[in-house]
N, C-alpha and C positions, 0 to 999 in steps of 0.2 A: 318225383320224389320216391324214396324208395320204402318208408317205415311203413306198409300194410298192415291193418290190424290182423290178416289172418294168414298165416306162413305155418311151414313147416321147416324143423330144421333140419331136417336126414342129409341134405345138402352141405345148409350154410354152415353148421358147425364141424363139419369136414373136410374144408376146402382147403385147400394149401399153396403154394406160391408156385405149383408148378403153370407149364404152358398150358393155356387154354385156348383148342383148340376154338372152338364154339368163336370168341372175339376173336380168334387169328392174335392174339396180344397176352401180355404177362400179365395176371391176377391180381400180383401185390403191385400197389405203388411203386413200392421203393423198385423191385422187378423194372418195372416200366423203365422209371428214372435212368436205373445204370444202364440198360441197354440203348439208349437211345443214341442215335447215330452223332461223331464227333463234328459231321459237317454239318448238323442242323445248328450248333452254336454258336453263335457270334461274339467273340472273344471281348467286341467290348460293350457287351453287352451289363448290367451289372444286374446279382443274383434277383430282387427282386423283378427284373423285366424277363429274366428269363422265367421267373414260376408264373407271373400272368400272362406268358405266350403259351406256356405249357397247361395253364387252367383254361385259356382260353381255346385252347385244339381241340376242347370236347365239351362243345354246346349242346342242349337241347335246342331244336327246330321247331317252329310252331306250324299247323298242318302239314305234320307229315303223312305221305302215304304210304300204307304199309305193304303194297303190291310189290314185289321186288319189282317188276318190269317199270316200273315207273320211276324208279329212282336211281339215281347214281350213287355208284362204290363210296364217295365219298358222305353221302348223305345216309346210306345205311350203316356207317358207324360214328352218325350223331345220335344223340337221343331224345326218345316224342316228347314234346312237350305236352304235362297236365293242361286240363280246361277246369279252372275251380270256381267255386263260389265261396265266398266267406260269411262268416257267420260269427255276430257279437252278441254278450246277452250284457246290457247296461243297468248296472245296480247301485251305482252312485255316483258323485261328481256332479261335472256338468255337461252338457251336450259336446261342445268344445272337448273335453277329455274324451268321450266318448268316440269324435270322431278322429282324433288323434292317434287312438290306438288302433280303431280299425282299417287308417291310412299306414299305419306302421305295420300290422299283419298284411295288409297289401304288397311292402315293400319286403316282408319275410319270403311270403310268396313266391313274388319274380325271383330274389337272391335263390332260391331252392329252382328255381327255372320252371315256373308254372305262367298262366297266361290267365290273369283274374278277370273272369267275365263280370263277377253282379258281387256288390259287397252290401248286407242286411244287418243290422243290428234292433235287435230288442228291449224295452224297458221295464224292467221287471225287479221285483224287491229282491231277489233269490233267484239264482237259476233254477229249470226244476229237475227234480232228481231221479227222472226216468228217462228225460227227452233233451234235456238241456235247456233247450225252448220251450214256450207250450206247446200243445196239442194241435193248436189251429196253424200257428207259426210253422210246424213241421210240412204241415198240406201245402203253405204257403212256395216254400222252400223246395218241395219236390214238386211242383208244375213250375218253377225258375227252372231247377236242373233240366227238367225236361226239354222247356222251350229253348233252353240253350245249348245243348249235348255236354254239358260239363260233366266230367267222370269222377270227381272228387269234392266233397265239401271240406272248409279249412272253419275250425270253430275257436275262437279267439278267447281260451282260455284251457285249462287240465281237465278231462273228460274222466270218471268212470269208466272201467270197463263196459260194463252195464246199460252206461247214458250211449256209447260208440254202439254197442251192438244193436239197440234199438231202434237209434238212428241210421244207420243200416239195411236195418229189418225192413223201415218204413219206407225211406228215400232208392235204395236199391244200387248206390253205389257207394265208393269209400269213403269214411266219417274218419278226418285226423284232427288229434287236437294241436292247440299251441305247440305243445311237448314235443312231438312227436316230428312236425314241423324244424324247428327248432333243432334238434337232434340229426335232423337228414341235411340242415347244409350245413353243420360240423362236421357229418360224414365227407362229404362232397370236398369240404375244404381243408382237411387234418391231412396233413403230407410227413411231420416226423412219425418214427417210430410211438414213443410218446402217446402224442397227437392222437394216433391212430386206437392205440390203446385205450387212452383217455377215453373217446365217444364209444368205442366199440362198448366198452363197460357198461357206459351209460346207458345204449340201448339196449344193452341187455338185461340191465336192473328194472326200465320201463318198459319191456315187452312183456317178461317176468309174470306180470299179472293181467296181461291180455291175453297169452293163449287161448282160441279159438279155434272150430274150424266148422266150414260149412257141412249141414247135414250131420253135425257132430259126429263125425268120424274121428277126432280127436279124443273123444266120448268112449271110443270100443275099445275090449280086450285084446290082446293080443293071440289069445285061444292055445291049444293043444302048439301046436307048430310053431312057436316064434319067430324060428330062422325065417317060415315061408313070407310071413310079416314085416318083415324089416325088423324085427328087432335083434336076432342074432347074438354072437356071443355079448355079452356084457347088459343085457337085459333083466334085469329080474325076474324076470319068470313070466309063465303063461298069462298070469293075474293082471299085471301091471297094463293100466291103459295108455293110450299115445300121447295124450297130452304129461302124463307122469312122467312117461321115457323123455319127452322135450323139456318137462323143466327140471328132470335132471341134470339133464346134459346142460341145460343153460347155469344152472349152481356150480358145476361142475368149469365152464368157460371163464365163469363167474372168478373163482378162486383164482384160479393160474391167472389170469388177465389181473387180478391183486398182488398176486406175488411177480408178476417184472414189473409193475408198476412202483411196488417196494425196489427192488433192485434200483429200477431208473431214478425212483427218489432220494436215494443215497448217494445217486452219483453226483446231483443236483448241489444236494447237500453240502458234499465235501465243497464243492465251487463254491460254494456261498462260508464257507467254513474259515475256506484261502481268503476271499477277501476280509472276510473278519479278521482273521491273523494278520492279516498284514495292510490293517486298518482302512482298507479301500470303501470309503462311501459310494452307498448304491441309490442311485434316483430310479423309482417304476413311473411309467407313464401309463396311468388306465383311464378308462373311461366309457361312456357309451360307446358301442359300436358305433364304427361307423362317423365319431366325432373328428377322424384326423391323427388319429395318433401314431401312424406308422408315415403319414407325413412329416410330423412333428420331428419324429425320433430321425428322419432321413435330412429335416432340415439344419436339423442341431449338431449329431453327430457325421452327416454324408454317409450315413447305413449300407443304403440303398437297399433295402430292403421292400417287400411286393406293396405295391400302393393300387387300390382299386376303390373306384364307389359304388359298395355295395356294403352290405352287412355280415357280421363276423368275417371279413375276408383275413385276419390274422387270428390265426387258433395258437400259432406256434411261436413262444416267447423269444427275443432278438435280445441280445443283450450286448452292448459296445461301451467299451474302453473311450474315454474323453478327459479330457485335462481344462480348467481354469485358466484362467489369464494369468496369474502367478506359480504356475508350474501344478499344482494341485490334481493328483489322480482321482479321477472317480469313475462308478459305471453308469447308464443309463438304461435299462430296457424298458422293450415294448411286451404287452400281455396282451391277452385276451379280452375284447370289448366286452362288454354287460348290457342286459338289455330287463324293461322292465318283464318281473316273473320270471325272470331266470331259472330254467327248471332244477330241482335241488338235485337230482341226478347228475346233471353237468357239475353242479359248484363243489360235491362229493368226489366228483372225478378228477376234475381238474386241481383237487387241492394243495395237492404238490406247485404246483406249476402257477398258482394263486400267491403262494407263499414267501414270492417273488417280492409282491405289492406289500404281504403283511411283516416282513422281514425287512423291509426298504428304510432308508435316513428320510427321504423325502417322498410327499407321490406327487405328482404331476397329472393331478387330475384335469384331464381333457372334457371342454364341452363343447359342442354346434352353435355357436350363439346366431345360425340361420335357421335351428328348429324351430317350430311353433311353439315347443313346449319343453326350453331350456332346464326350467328350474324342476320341470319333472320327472328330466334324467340326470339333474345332480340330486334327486332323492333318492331315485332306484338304483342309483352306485352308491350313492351311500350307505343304502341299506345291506346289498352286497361286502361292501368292506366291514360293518358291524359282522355279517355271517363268518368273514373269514378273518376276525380280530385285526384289521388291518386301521380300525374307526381314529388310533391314539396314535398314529402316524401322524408328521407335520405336512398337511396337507395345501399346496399351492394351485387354486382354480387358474386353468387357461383358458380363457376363450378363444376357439379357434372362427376358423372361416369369418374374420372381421369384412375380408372383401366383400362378401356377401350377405352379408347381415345388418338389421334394420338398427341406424344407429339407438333409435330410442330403445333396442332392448337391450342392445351393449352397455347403454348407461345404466340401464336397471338394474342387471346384472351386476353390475360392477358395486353399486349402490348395496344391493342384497349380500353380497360376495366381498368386502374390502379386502381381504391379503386374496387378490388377484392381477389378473394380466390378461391385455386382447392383445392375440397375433393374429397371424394368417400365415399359416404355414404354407399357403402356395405362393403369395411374393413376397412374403420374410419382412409383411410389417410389426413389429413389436418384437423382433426374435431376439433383436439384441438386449432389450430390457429385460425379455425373459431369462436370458444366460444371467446376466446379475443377479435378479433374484433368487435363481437356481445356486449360482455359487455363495452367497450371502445364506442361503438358508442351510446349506450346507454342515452337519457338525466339524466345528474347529478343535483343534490340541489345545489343552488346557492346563498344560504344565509349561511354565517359562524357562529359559535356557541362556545361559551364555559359557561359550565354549570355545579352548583355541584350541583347534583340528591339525594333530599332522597332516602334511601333505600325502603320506603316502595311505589315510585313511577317506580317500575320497568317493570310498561307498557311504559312507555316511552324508556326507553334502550331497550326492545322490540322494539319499532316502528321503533328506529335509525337504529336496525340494518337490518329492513327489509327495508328501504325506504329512507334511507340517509348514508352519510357517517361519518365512527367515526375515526380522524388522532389517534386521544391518549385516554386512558382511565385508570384512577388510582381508585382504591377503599381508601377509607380514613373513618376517626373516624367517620366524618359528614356527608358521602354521598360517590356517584358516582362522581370522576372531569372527566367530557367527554369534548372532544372540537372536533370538525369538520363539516360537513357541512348538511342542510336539508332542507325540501321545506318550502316554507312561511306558512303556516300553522301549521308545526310542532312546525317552528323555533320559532312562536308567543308566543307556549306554554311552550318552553323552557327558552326564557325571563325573566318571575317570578326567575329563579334561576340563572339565568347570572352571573359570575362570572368576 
């Protein structure tokens, strides 16, 4: 993983897309991407198999060793895999929910490429607010890491600065929390521009108030000499101490990473603007991570867009053009999975790119109905769509992965859930009931028509058939006689010929 509670940025916030020599490879992503050789592609290949060939060429390893003589060229530009422990503190529910989520930070884990040795959770009314854990649980926890060489502990909720440094202090190797977690396989997996943007923000907004550093050196002045210091022109003066100079410079990152994010969300916008004007319904498919949704959207539309099992592996919205069985344009995308506690930094970051789901005719909310605990991630989406005013959208539950799932919780589900649908997006059981009630829920033209069309005006019987509905339509000596229904716009200019 990469989120450290204690960095420096003299580096990171100066880095640019040139060659780096250090990897022998390009800095930026996007760098990488264009350069890559035209014979490693396989033409029929389709986009989403080629970005999980291209995620999958850089794995972390588990025991690697770090002697170069030991290892091959290839294996020293894989990278080490963490040894962690996890760590929950249980404050309500029931034991069941308890272990549910510490099975689900398990599964954060591996998706970040970590190797989870020993997972503990605590029962406690309150975490405590020096340690996290108590006092004795800490001692507990640092004779684990010891007996096991785990080099990082993963604590299964937002830590304080304070709570991270202490636990530190005491245990002697790195303390991440949820957040932090969380934030590093967005890192890992954000491939647009965007994308990239989007998390960079966010960890910079959550680093923000961790600045640290060991032996507080982050702590001293910069003295008589600046320049000799690293701080050089653009410093504030001899006065200013290191950790000042870093969360300048991070306010400062701060800002410009807001303003292309403005820029990118207007371009957004306008797209979303066009189909408004020219009346194109939009369906969003969100959901839990991780529930299927970029299968769904590959089953429905043929996307082909990246399908993997593992968690957040779609950061970057897909949106595809589809038609109805009566001619009917509409679009579909796929967003961003949700997960519970979703940290507010991300859903800040990402709000543009959210806006997708809260601007949508329909959502197609996706669920696992092979989780343990179904109905606790259509509450933690739900709660997500309240944050991002998306709650008053016509919302259509799927359950996905039927193949695999226990019928009595499909019935339940269904039961709890009435305006839904079970598919299985990997053999396309219920896919075709879902298309009905996709089109059915659909908004319709609500202006009625009947009109005889010259022949030579046959962009119009185009438009009807992409964007309204046609009951009858007769070819005659003098025209087209169409009658049926279409938005106030069209209907205005079919008027002229009203019949």
């Amino acid at each position: 993983m990469t989120n450290a509670p204690d960095f420096s940025l003299d580096d990171e916030l100066a880095a640019t897309d040139e060659w780096d020599e250090e990897s022998s490879g390009y800095a930026d992503a996007d760098d990488r991407a264009s350069h890559r050789r035209y014979d490693d592609v396989d033409p029929e290949e389709t986009t989403g198999e080629q970005d999980l060939a291209e995620r999958y060429a850089l794995r972390r390893v588990a025991g690697l060793r770090t002697e170069l003589e030991d290892i091959t060229e290839v294996e020293y530009r894989q990278l080490r895999l963490e040894r962690v422990v996890l760590v929950g503190v249980w404050t309500d529910g029931s034991v069941e929910e308890a272990e549910n989520s510490m099975a689900e930070l398990a599964l954060l884990a591996e998706t970040a490429g970590s190797e989870v040795l020993e997972a503990i959770y605590q029962r406690r009314q309150k975490p405590d607010p020096a340690t996290y854990v108590g006092r004795g649980k800490v001692d507990g926890i640092k004779e684990i890491v010891d007996a096991s060489g785990a080099d990082t502990v993963i604590l299964d909720g937002e830590l304080a600065p304070s709570q991270l440094r202490n636990l530190e202090d005491r245990l002697k190797v790195k303390a991440v929390d949820r957040t932090a977690l969380i934030l590093d396989i967005f890192a890992q997996h954000a491939k647009s521009k965007e994308g990239q943007a989007q998390v960079e923000l966010a960890q910079l907004q959550y680093m923000k108030q961790r600045l640290r550093g060991w032996g507080g050196n982050l702590s001293r002045q910069a003295g008589g000499r600046v320049g000799a210091d690293g701080g050089g022109i653009g410093g504030r003066g001899p006065g200013e101490t290191k950790i000042e100079t870093d969360r300048r410079r991070i306010n400062d990152k701060i800002a410009k990473l807001r303003r292309e994010l403005k820029a990118m969300a207007g371009t957004r916008e306008t797209k979303r603007a066009e189909r408004r004007r020219h009346q194109v319904p939009s369906v969003a498919i969100a959901g839990y991570t991780n529930a299927g949704k970029s299968s769904l959207l590959n089953r429905l539309t043929d996307a082909g867009v990246l399908v993997e099992d593992a968690l957040f592996a779609t950061l970057d919205p897909t949106t595809r053009r589809t038609t109805t069985v009566d001619g009917r344009v509409y679009t579909m995308s796929d967003t961003v999975g949700f997960v519970r506690h979703l940290p507010h930094q991300l859903v800040e970051a990402f709000r543009s790119t959210l806006e997708e789901v809260a601007d949508s005719d329909l959502i197609l909310h996706v669920v696992d109905g092979s989780h343990p605990d179904p109905e606790g991630q259509i509450a933690a989406v739900r709660e997500v769509f309240a944050e991002i005013g998306a709650d008053k959208v016509p919302e259509l539950i799927v359950v996905n992965k039927a193949d695999a799932a226990d019928p009595m919780v499909l019935a339940r589900l269904r039961q709890r859930e009435p305006h839904s649908v079970v598919v299985s997006a990997k053999t396309g059981e219920g896919i075709e009931e879902a298309l009905r009630l996709v089109e059915s829920e659909l908004p319709r033209p609500g202006v009625e028509f009947s009109a005889l069309l010259p022949y030579e005006r046959g962009d119009l019987i185009d438009r009807l058939h992409r964007t309204g509905e046609i009951d009858s339509m007769e070819h005659t000596a003098e025209g087209t006689l169409v009658a049926g229904r279409a938005h106030e716009d069209l209907a205005g200019e079919l008027a002229a010929y009203a019949v």
